[in-house]
N, C-alpha and C positions, 0 to 999 in steps of 0.2 A: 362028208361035208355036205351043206346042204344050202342048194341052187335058191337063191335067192329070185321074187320075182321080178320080172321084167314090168316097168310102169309105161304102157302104152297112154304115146300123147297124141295130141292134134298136131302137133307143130310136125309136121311133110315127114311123118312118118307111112311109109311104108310096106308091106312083107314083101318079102323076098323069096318066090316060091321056088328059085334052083338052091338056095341056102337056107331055107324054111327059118330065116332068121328076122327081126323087125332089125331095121337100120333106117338111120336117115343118110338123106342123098346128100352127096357131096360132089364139090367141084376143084378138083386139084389141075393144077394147070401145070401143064407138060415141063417145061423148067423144073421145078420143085422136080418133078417125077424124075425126069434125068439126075439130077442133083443125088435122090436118095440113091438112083442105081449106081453111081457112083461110088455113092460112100460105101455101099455094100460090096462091090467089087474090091473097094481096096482090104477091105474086112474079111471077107470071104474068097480072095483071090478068083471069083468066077463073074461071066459076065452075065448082066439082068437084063432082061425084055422090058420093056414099059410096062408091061403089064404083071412083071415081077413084082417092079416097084410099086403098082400100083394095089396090088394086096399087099406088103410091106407096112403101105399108109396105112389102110384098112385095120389090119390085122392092130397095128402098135395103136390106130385110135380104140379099137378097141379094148384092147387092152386097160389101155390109161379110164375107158368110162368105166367099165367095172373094178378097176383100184378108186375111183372116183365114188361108185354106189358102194363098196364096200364101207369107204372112210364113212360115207353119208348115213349107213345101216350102224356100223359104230358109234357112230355118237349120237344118234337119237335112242341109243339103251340107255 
């Protein structure tokens, strides 16, 4: 399969040199955070650090922006 590239913007993008990856900065506020550790403790019977949760966030935005670039690369064929 073949890596699609990443479109570096202006909009407070980023590198990230401990994860050599481009992201943009976000602000999750501690609520929401406890919230997700939650829902995965009840899911996963284990308990989550904040900062479990807070790659949790991370990880599933990510996620969801390259299902996003994927759909976006499909329909401009």
């Amino acid at each position: 399969m073949v890596k699609p590239k990443r479109r570096v913007t202006k909009r407070s993008v980023e590198r990230n040199a401990h994860t050599n990856l481009f992201s943009r900065q976000r602000v999750v506020d501690e609520a929401f955070l406890e919230g997700t550790a939650r829902l995965f403790k009840a899911r996963t019977g284990r308990s989550l650090s904040t900062e479990d949760a807070r790659q949790i966030v991370d990880n599933l935005g990510s996620f969801f922006r390259i299902l996003a670039e994927w759909d976006r690369i499909d329909r401009d064929k």
